[in-house]
PLY file of the C-alpha trace (Angstrom):
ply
format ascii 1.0
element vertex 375
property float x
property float y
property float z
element edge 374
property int vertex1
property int vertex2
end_header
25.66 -5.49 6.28
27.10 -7.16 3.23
27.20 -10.73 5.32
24.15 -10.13 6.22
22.94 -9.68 2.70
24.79 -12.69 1.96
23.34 -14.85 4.48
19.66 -13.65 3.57
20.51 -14.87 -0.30
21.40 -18.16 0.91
18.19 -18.82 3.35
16.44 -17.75 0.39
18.26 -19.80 -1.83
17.63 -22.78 0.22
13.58 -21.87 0.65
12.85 -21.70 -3.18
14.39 -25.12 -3.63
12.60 -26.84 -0.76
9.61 -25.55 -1.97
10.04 -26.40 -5.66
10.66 -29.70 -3.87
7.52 -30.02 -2.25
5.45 -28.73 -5.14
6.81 -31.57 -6.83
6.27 -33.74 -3.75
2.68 -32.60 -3.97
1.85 -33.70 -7.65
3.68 -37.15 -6.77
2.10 -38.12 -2.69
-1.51 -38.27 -1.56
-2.26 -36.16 1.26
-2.25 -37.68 4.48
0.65 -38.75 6.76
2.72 -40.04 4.07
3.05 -36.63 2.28
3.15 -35.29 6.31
6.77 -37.45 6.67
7.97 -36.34 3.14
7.32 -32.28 4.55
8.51 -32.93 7.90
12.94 -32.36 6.60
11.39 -29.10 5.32
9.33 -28.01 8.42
12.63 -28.66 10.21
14.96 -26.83 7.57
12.27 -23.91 8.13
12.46 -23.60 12.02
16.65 -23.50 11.33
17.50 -21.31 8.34
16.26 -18.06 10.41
19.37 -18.78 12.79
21.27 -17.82 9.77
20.13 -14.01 10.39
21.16 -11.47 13.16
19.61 -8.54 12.23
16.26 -7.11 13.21
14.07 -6.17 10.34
15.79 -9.13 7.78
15.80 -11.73 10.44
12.67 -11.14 11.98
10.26 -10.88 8.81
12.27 -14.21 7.38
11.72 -15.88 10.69
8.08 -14.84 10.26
7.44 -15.30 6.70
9.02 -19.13 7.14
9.55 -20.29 10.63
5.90 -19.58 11.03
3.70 -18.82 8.21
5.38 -21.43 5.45
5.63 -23.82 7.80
1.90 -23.64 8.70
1.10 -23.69 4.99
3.23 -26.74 4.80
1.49 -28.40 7.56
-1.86 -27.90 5.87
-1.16 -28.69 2.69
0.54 -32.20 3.83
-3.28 -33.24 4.39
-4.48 -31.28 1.18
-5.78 -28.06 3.24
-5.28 -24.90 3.36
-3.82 -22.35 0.21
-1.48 -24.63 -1.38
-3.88 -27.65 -1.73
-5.43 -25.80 -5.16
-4.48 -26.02 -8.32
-1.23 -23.73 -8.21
1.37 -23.01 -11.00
4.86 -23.66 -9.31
5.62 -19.08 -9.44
2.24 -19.17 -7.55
3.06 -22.03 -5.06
6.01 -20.70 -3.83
5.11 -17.30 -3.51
1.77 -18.28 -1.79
3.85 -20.90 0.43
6.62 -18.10 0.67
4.88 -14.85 1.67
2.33 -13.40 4.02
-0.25 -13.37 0.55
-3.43 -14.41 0.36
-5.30 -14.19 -2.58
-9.00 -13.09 -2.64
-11.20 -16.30 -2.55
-13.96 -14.78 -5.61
-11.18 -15.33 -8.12
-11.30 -18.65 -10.32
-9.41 -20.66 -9.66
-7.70 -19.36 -6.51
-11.24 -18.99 -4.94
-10.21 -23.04 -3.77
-7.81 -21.54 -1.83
-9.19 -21.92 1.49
-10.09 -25.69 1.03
-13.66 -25.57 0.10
-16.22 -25.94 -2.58
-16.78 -22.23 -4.28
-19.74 -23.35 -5.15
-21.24 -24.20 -1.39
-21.17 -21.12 0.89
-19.67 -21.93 4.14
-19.18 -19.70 7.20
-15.71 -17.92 7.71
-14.79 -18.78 11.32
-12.25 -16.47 12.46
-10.33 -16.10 15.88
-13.41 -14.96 17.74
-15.72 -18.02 17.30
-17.97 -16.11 15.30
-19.18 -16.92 11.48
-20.51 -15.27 8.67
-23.88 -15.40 9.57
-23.35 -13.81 12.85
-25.25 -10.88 13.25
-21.72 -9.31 14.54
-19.57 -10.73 12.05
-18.36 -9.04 9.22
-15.98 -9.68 6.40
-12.34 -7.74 5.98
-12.48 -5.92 3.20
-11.29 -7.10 -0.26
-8.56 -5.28 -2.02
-6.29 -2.95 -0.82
-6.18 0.82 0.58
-5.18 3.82 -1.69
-1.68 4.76 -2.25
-1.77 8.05 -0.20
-3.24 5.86 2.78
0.67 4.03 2.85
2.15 7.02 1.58
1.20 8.81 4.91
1.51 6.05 6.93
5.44 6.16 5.33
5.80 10.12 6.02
4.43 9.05 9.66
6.75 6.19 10.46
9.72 8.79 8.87
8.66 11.31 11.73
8.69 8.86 14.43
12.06 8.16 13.73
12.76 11.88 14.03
11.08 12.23 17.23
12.85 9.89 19.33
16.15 12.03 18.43
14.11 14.03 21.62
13.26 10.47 23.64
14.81 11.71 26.49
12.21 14.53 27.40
9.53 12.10 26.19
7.33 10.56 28.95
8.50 6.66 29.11
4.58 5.90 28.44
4.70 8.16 25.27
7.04 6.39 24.13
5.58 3.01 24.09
2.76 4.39 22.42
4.67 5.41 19.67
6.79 2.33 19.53
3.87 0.86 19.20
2.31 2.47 16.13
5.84 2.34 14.83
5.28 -1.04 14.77
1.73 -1.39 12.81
3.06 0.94 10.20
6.04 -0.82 9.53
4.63 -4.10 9.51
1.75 -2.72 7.87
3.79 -0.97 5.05
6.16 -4.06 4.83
3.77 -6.51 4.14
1.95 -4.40 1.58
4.90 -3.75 -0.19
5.72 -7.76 -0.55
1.40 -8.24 -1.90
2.22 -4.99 -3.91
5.24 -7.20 -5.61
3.28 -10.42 -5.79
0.58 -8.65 -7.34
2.58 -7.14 -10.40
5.07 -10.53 -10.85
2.37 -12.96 -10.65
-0.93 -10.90 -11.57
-2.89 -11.95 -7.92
-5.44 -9.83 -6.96
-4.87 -10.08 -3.13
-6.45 -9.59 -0.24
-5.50 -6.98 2.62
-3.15 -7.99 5.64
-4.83 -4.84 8.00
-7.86 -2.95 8.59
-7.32 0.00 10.70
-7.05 -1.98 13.79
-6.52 1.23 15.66
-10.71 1.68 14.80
-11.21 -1.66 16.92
-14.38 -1.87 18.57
-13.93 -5.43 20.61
-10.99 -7.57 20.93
-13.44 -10.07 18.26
-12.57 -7.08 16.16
-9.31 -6.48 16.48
-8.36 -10.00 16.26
-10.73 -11.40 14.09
-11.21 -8.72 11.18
-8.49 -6.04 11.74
-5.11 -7.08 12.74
-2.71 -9.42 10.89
-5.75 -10.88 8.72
-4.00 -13.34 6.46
-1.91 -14.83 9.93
-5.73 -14.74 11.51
-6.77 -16.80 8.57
-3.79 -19.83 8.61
-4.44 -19.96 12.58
-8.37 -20.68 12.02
-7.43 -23.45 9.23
-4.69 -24.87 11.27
-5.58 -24.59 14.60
-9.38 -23.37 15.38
-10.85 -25.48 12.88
-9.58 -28.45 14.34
-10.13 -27.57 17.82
-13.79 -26.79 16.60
-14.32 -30.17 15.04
-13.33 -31.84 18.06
-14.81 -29.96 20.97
-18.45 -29.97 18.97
-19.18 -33.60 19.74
-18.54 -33.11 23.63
-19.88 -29.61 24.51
-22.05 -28.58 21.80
-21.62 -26.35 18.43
-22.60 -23.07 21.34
-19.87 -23.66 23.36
-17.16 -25.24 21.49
-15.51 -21.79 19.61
-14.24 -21.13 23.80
-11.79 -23.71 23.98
-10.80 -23.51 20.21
-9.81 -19.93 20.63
-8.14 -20.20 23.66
-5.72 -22.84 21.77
-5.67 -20.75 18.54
-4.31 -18.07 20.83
-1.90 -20.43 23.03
-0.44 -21.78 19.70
-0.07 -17.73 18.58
1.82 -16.98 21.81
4.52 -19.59 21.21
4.90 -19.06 17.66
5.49 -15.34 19.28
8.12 -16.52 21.48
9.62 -18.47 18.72
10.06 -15.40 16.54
11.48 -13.69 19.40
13.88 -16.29 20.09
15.15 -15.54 16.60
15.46 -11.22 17.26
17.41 -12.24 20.50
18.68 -15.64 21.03
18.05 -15.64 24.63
15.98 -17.59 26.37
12.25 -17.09 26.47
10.78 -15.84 29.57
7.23 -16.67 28.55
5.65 -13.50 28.80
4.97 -12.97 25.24
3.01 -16.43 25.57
1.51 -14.89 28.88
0.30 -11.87 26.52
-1.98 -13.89 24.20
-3.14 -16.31 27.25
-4.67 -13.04 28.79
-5.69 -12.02 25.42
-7.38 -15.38 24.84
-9.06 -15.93 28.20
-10.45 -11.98 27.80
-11.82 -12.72 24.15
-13.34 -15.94 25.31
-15.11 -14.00 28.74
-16.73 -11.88 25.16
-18.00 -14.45 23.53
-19.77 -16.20 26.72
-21.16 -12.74 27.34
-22.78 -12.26 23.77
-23.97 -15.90 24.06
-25.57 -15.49 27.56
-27.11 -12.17 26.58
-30.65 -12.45 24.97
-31.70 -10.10 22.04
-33.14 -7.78 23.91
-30.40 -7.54 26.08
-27.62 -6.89 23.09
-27.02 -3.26 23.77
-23.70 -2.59 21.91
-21.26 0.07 23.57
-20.96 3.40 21.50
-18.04 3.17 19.42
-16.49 6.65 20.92
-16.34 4.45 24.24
-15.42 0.71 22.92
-13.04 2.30 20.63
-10.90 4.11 23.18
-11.21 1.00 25.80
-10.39 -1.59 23.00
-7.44 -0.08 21.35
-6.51 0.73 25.92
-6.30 -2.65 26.70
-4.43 -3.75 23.76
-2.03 -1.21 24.18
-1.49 -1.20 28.21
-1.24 -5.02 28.24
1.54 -4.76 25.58
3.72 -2.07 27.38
3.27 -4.79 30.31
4.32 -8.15 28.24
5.30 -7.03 24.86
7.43 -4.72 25.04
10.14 -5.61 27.92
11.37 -9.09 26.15
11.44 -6.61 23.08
13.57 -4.02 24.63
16.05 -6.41 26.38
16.83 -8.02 23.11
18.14 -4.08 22.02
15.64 -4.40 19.45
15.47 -0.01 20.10
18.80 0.38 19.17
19.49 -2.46 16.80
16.70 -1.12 14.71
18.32 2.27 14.66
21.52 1.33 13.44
19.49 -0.78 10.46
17.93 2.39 9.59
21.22 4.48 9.15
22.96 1.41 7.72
20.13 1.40 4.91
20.50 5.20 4.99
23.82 5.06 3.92
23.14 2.20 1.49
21.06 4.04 -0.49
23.38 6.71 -0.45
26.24 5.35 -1.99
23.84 4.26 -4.66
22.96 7.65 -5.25
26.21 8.68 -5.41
27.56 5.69 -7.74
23.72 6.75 -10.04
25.10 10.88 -9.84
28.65 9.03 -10.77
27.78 7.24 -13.94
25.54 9.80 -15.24
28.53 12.97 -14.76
30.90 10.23 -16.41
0 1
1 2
2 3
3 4
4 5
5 6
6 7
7 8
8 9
9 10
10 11
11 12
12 13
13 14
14 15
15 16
16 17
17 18
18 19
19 20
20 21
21 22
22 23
23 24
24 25
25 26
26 27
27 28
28 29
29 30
30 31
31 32
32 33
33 34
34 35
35 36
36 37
37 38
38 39
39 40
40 41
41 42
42 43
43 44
44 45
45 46
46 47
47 48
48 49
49 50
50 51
51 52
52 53
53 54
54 55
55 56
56 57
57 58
58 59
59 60
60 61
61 62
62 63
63 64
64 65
65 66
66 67
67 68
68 69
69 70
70 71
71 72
72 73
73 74
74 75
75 76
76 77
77 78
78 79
79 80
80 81
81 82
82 83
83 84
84 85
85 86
86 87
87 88
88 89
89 90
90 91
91 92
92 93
93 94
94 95
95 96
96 97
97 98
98 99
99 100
100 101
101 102
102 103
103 104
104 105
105 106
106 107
107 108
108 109
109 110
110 111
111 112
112 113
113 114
114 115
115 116
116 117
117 118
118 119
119 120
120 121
121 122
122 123
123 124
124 125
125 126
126 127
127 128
128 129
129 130
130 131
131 132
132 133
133 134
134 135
135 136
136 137
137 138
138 139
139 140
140 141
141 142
142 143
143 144
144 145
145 146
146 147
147 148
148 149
149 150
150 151
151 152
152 153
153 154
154 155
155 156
156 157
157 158
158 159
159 160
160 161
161 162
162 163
163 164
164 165
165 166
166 167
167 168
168 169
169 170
170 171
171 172
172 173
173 174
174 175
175 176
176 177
177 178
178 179
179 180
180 181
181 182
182 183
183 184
184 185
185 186
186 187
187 188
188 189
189 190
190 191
191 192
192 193
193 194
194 195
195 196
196 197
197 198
198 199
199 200
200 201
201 202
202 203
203 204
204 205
205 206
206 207
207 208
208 209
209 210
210 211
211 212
212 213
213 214
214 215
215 216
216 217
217 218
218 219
219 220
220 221
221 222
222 223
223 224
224 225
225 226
226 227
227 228
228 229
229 230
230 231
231 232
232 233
233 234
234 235
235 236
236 237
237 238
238 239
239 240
240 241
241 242
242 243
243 244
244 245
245 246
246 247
247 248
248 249
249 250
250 251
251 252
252 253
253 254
254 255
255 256
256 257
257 258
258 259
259 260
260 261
261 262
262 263
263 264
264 265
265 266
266 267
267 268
268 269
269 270
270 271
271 272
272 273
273 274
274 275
275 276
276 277
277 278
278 279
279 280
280 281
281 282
282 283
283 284
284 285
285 286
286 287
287 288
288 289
289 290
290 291
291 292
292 293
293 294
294 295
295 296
296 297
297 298
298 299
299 300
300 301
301 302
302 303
303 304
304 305
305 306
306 307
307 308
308 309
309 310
310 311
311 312
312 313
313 314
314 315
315 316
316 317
317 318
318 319
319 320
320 321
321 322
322 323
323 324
324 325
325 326
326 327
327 328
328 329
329 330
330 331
331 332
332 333
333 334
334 335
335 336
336 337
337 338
338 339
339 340
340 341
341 342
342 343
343 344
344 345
345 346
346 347
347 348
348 349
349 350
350 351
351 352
352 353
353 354
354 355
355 356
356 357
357 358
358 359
359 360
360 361
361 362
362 363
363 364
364 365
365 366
366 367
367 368
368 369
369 370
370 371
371 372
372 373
373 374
C-alpha cells in the first residue's frame, strides 16, 4: 500500500508539471497543428504514467481521469476547443485539464468553456443526436444533489459490502445487479467528492457528473442526460461534433447524428478497453468495445424511429414500462459484456482487499489520533 501511495505521488507529480507546461505552451502557440505536435509528448506521457499503478480503485480512476479524460481535453484544446481554450488561471487549468469537472456554462467567464459565444445560443448536441430545441431534449440539471442524497448512497454502498460476506447463497444474477449499483455509487460518490474539493479550493460552481440514471426512460436518456454527463460532454466536442460537421454535407443535417453516434460510441468502447487494459494488463478481448457497438447501433435504431414517426404518431411509452425495459437492457447486456473481462481481471477480490487495506489505514490513524491526545 505504501508503494502504491508512492507511485500515485509521482504520476501525479509528473501530471501537474506537464500541465503547467502546456498552460504555458498555450499562452506561447496558436492553436492548430503546431500547438497539436507541442501536446503530442504529453498525450503520450498520459497513455503511460497509469502503468505506474496496480491497484483497482487508484489505478483505475488515474487511468480515467488522464489516460482518457485529460488527454481528450488536451486534444481539444491543441485546436483552441473545448474547456481549456478559455481564459483559465493556471489552479483552474489544471484542475479543469486534471479532473472529471466541468464547470456550469452561465458563469462569467467560465460560461466560454464549451467553445462558443455566451452571447449566441447554440444547441447542446449530446450522444443521442438530439439538440436543445428538440421537443425530447432536455438539459441535466445544474448544481449538485443534497448531502443526504450521497450520504445514503454511502450507507448503501457500506451495506453492499456487507452483503456479499453471504455471496454464496446469493443468486449469481443478484449479484451482478448489485455489482452493478455498487458501481454507480462508487463512481458516483467518487467523482462528487473530487467537484466537492474543486469547488471549495478553487470556488467553481460545477456542474453534476449523474442524474439518477437508474430513472432512464430511453437509452437517449441514459446516455445523453443521465450517466457520466461531463465524459458525455468531452465525447460530443471531440468526437460527435466532428463526425456531425462532416457527415452533414453528404447525407443531410436529418440523418447525419446516426453515423456520428455510432463513432462517438466506437471511440467510448476503446477508450473502455483501454482503461481496462490498465485494471488487468491482459490482453483485450474486445467485448467491452462489443458492449458500446450494440449500445450504439440500438441508440441509433431510436433515433431513426423518432425521425420516421410523424407527430401524430409520437406516442411515448409510460415511464412505469420504459423505465423498467431501459434500465433491463442496460443491465442484462452488461452482465453479458461488462462484467466477465471485469471479473477475470479479479477486480471482485482485488477491490476487497483495497477496502480492508483502507480499513486498516484509517485505523492506525485513529489509533496514532487516540495516541497523541492520551499522551
Amino acid at each position: 500500500m505504501e508503494g502504491e501511495m508512492y507511485n500515485l505521488m509521482k504520476v501525479w507529480i509528473w501530471v501537474l508539471i506537464s500541465l503547467c507546461y502546456c498552460y504555458v505552451l498555450g499562452k506561447a502557440t496558436p492553436k492548430g497543428t503546431r500547438r497539436l505536435l507541442c501536446l503530442l509528448p504529453i498525450v503520450c506521457l498520459f497513455l503511460y504514467l497509469p502503468l505506474n499503478l496496480s491497484s483497482l480503485h487508484l489505478g483505475g480512476i488515474s487511468a480515467f481521469f488522464i489516460a482518457w479524460l485529460a488527454n481528450f481535453k488536451l486534444l481539444l484544446f491543441a485546436y483552441g476547443k473545448g474547456p481549456l481554450s478559455s481564459s483559465l488561471s493556471l489552479p483552474r487549468f489544471v484542475a479543469v485539464a486534471c479532473l472529471p469537472i466541468k464547470i456550469q456554462q452561465n458563469q462569467s467567464p467560465k460560461s466560454h468553456l464549451n467553445g462558443q459565444n455566451p452571447k449566441t445560443p447554440s444547441p447542446q448536441l449530446h450522444q443521442n443526436g438530439q439538440n436543445k430545441e428538440h421537443p425530447n431534449a432536455q438539459n441535466p440539471q445544474k448544481g449538485h444533489k443534497s448531502p443526504s442524497n450521497y450520504a445514503i448512497k454511502i450507507l448503501l454502498l457500506a451495506a453492499l459490502l456487507r452483503v456479499y460476506d453471504y455471496r454464496e447463497f446469493i443468486h449469481h444474477i443478484l449479484i451482478l445487479v448489485l455489482y452493478s449499483f455498487h458501481i454507480y455509487f462508487a463512481l458516483e460518490i467518487i467523482l462528487a467528492m473530487v467537484a466537492a474539493i474543486a469547488r471549495v479550493v478553487l470556488g467553481l460552481e460545477l456542474e453534476q457528473q449523474f442524474n439518477e440514471p437508474y430513472l432512464s426512460t430511453s437509452l437517449q436518456d441514459f446516455w445523453g442526460r443521465r450517466w457520466n454527463i461531463m465524459v458525455s460532454s468531452i465525447l460530443r466536442l471531440s468526437v460527435y461534433d466532428p463526425l456531425l460537421r462532416f457527415g452533414t454535407p453528404l447525407i443531410g443535417r436529418k440523418w447525419a447524428p446516426l453515423p456520428a453516434v455510432f463513432g462517438t460510441f466506437v471511440v467510448s468502447g476503446l477508450m473502455h478497453e483501454i482503461i481496462f487494459y490498465y485494471l488487468g494488463r491482459v490482453r483485450p478481448t474486445w467485448e467491452i468495445t462489443r458492449l458500446f457497438l450494440l449500445h450504439g447501433f440500438c441508440l441509433m435504431v431510436e433515433i431513426v424511429l423518432k425521425k420516421i414517426s410523424t407527430e401524430k404518431d409520437k406516442r411515448r411509452l409510460p415511464r412505469v414500462v420504459s423505465t423498467p425495459l431501459t434500465v433491463g437492457f442496460v443491465l442484462t447486456t452488461g452482465f453479458w459484456l461488462f462484467f466477465p473481462p471485469l471479473l477475470r481481471c479479479r477486480a471482485e477480490e482485488r477491490a476487497f482487499q483495497e477496502y480492508a487495506a483502507l480499513g486498516a489505514f484509517l485505523n492506525n490513524i485513529r489509533l496514532a489520533l487516540i495516541s497523541s491526545l492520551q499522551s
